[in-house]
C-alpha positions in Angstrom: -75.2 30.5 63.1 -76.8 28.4 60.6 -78.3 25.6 61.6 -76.9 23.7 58.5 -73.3 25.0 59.3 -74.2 23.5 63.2 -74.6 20.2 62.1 -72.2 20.1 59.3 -69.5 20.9 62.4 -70.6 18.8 65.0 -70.4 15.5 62.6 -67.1 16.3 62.1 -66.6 16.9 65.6 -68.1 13.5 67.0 -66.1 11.6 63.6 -63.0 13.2 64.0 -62.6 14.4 67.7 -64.2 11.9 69.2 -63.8 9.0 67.2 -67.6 7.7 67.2 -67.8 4.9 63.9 -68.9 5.5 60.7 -72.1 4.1 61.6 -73.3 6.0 65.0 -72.0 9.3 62.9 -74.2 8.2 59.9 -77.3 7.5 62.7 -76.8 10.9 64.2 -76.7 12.6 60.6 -80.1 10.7 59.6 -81.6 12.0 63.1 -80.4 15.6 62.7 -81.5 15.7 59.1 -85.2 15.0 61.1 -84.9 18.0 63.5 -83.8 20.4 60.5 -86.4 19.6 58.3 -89.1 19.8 61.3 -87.6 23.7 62.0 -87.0 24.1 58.6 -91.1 23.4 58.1 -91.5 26.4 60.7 -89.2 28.5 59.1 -86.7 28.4 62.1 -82.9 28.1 60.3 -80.5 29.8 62.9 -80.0 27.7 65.9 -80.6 30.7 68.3 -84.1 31.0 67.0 -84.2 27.5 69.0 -86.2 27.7 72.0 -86.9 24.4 74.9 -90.6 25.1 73.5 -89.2 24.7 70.1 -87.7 21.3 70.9 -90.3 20.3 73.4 -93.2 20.1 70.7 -90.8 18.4 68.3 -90.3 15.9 70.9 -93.3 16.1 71.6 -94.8 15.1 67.5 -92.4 12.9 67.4 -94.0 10.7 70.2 -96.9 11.1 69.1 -96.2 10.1 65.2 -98.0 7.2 63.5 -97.4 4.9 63.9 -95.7 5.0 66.9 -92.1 5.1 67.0 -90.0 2.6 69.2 -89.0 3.9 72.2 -85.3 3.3 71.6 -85.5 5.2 68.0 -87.0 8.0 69.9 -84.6 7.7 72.8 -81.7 8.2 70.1 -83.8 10.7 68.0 -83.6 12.9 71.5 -80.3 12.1 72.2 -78.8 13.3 68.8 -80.8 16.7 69.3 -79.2 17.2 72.9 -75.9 16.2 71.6 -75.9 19.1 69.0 -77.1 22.0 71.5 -74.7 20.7 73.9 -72.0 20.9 71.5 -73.2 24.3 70.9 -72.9 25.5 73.9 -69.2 24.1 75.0 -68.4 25.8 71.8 -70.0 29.1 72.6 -72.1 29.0 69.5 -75.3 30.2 71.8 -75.9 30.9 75.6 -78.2 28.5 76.3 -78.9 24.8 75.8 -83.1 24.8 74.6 -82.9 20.7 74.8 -81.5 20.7 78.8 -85.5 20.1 80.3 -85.5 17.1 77.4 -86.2 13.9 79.0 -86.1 10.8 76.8 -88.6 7.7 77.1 -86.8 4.7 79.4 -86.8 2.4 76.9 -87.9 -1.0 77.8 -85.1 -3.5 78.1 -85.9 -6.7 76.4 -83.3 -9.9 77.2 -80.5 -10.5 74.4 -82.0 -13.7 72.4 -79.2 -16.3 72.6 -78.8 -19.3 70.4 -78.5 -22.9 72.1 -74.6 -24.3 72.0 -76.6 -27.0 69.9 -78.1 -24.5 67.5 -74.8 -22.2 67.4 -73.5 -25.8 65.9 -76.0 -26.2 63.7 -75.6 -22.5 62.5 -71.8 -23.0 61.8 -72.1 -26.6 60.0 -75.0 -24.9 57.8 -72.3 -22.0 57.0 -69.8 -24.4 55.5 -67.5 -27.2 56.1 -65.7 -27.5 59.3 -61.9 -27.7 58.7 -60.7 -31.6 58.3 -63.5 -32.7 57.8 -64.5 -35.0 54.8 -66.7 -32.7 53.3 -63.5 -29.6 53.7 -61.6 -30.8 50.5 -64.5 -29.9 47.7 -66.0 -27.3 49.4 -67.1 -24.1 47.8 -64.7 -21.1 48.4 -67.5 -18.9 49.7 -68.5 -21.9 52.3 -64.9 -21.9 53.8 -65.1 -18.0 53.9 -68.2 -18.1 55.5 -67.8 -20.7 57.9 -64.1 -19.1 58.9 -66.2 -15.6 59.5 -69.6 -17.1 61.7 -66.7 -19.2 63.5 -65.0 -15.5 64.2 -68.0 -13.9 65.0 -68.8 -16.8 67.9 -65.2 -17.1 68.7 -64.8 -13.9 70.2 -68.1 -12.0 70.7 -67.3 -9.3 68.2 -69.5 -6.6 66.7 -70.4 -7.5 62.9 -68.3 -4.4 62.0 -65.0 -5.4 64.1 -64.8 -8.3 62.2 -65.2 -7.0 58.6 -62.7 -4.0 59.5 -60.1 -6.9 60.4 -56.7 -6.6 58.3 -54.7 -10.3 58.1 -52.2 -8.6 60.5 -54.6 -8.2 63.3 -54.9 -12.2 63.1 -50.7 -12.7 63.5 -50.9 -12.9 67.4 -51.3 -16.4 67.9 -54.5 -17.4 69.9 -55.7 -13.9 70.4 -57.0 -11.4 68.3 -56.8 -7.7 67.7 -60.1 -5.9 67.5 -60.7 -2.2 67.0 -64.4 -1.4 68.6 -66.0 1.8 69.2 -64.2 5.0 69.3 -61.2 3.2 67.5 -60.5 1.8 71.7 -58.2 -1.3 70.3 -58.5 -4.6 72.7 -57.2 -8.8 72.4 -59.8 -11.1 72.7 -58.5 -14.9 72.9 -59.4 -17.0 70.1 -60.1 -20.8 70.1 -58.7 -23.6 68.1 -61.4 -24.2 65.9 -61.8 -20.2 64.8 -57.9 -20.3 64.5 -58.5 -23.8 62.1 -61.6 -22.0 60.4 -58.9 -19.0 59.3 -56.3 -20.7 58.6 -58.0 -22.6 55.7 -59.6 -19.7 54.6 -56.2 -17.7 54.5 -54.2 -20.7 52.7 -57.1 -22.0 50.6 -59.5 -19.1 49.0 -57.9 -15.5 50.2 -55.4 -15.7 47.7 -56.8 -16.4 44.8 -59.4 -13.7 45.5 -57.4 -10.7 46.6 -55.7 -11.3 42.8 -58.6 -10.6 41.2 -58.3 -6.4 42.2 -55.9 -3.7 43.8 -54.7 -5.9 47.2 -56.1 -5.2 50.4 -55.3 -5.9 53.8 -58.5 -6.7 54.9 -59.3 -10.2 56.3 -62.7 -11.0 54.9 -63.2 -10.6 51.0 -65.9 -10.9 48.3 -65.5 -13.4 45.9 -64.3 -10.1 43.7 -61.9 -10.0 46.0 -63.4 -6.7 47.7 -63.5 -6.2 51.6 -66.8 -7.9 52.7 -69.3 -5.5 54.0 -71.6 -5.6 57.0 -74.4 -6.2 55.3 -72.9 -8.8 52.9 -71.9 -10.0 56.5 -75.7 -10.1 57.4 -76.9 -11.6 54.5 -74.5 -14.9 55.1 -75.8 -15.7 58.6 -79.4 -15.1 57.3 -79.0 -17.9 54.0 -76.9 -20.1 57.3 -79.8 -20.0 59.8 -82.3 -20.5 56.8 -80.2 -23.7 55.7 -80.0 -24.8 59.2 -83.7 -24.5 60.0 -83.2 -22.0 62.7 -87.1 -20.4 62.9 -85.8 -17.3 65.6 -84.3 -14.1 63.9 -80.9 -14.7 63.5 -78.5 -11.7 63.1 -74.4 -10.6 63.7 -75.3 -9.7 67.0 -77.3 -13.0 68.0 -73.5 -15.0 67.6 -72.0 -11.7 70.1 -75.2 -12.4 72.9 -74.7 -16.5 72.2 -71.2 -15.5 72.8 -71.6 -13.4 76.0 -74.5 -16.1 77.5 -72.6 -18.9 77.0 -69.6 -17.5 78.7 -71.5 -17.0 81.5 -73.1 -20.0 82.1 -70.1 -21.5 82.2 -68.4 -19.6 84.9 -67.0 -16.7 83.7 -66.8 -13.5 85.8 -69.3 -11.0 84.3 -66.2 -8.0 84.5 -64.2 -10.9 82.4 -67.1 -10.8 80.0 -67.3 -7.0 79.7 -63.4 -6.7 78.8 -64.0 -9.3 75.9 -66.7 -7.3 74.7 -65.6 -4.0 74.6 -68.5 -2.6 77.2 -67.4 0.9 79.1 -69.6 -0.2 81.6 -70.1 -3.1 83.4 -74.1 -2.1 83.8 -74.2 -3.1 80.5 -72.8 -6.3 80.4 -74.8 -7.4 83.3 -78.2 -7.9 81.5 -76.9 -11.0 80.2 -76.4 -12.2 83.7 -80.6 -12.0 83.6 -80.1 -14.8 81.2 -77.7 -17.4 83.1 -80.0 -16.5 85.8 -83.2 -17.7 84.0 -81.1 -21.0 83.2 -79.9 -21.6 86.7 -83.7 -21.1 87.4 -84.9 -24.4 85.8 -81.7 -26.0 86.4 -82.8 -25.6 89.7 -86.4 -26.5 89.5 -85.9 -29.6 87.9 -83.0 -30.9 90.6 -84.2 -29.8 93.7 -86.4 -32.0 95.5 -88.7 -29.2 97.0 -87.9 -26.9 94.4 -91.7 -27.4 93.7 
């Protein structure tokens, strides 16, 4: 088989069969396109002309590269490359898998960066105008929007792309919320009064009047245009909020979802509680935010104990 035609059907396989996003699909297609051109270079295009020296030394160059790849881009690089001889091999494409004695590099795990509950304020004020407030009546459109989205994204922990997928419908459940996460697994996530307040004056005040300007959509968050709001456009509006709001540390989507997760559990919640709301299989992954209410409980403790010193 051609290693083109291999590819080309196991995208569709992990899109369609599986249900992986748009955006782990679109990762594995930029990896793959990697691997092909590197056997493509030494004139290999059938995949049983694929040996485990074959992928070996392209692991191998890879590592090696300068400058040097991040161990979690390489991790994934390797993983998209077992995933497609796998597939191959469940299929009965080939006999044998050439990427089974493929070991990727442990990436290092690094601590979620969480905002304060203090900077998380100033973060949402800096987005726009909190609803009832005096300065709610002039505001911009765009700041209501915004402010109604970061509020959203804080509110229940969501991934960046969760959010802009939203339709209006998913929001008529009264305080919860319907969310559609990886592999199109569906979960309700509570959502608090002021999120609710934040949407609310989005939906009666600026929706409408943008959602005229085109075709209608069901989506929840819109353009100005009236176009669903992407994830980067998503990005972009935290990045001009933390800028307004002084915030010096990189600010991203996924910032509000650890803030989210943090907070949580410094305030009690049960780490399997936590997990649920997120939309983690496992609860392994969860628990490397518990390393952060754990470094807070640390100098809680250091500075109230008497002989904590």
């Amino acid at each position: 088989m051609k290693l083109e035609r291999a590819v080309q059907t196991y995208l569709r396989h992990v899109a369609l069969e599986r249900g992986l996003s748009d955006h782990t699909v679109d990762a594995y297609r930029r990896d793959l396109a990697v691997y092909t051109a590197w056997l493509g270079e030494r004139g290999i295009d059938e995949v049983e002309a694929v040996t485990s020296a074959t992928v070996a030394e392209f692991a191998a160059e890879r590592a090696a590269a300068e400058p040097p790849p991040a161990a979690s881009s390489l991790a994934r690089l390797q993983s998209s490359v077992r995933g497609l001889h796998r597939f191959l091999v469940r299929e009965g494409s080939v006999p044998d898998d050439p990427s089974g004695r493929l070991r990727p590099p442990r990436a290092p795990q690094r601590l979620p960066k969480a905002l304060s509950i203090g900077q998380v304020e100033q973060l949402l004020d800096a987005a726009g105008p909190a609803p009832g407030s005096a300065d709610a009546a002039g505001a911009d459109p765009a700041a209501v929007r915004d402010r109604a989205l970061l509020e959203m994204l804080y509110a229940t922990g969501a991934r960046v792309s969760e959010i802009v997928q939203l339709d209006v419908d998913d929001t008529a459940h009264g305080d919860v919320l319907r969310l559609r996460g990886k592999g199109s697994k569906e979960r309700m996530v509570p959502v608090g009064s002021y999120a609710r307040a934040a949407v609310d004056a989005y939906l009666t005040r600026v929706r409408p009047g943008w959602v005229a300007k085109r075709r209608a959509t069901p989506r929840l968050f819109l353009g100005v245009r009236g176009a669903p709001l992407s994830r980067q456009s998503a990005w972009l509006i935290i990045q001009a909020a933390a800028e307004r709001a002084g915030l010096t540390a990189h600010v991203s989507p996924h910032t509000l979802r650890h803030s989210f997760a943090t907070h949580l559990l410094q305030g009690g919640a049960d780490v399997r509680v936590v997990q649920e709301l997120l939309g983690h299989a496992s609860v392994a992954t969860t628990q490397i935010y518990t390393h952060v209410s754990v470094d807070a409980l640390r100098d809680v403790y250091a500075t109230a104990h008497p002989r904590a010193r």
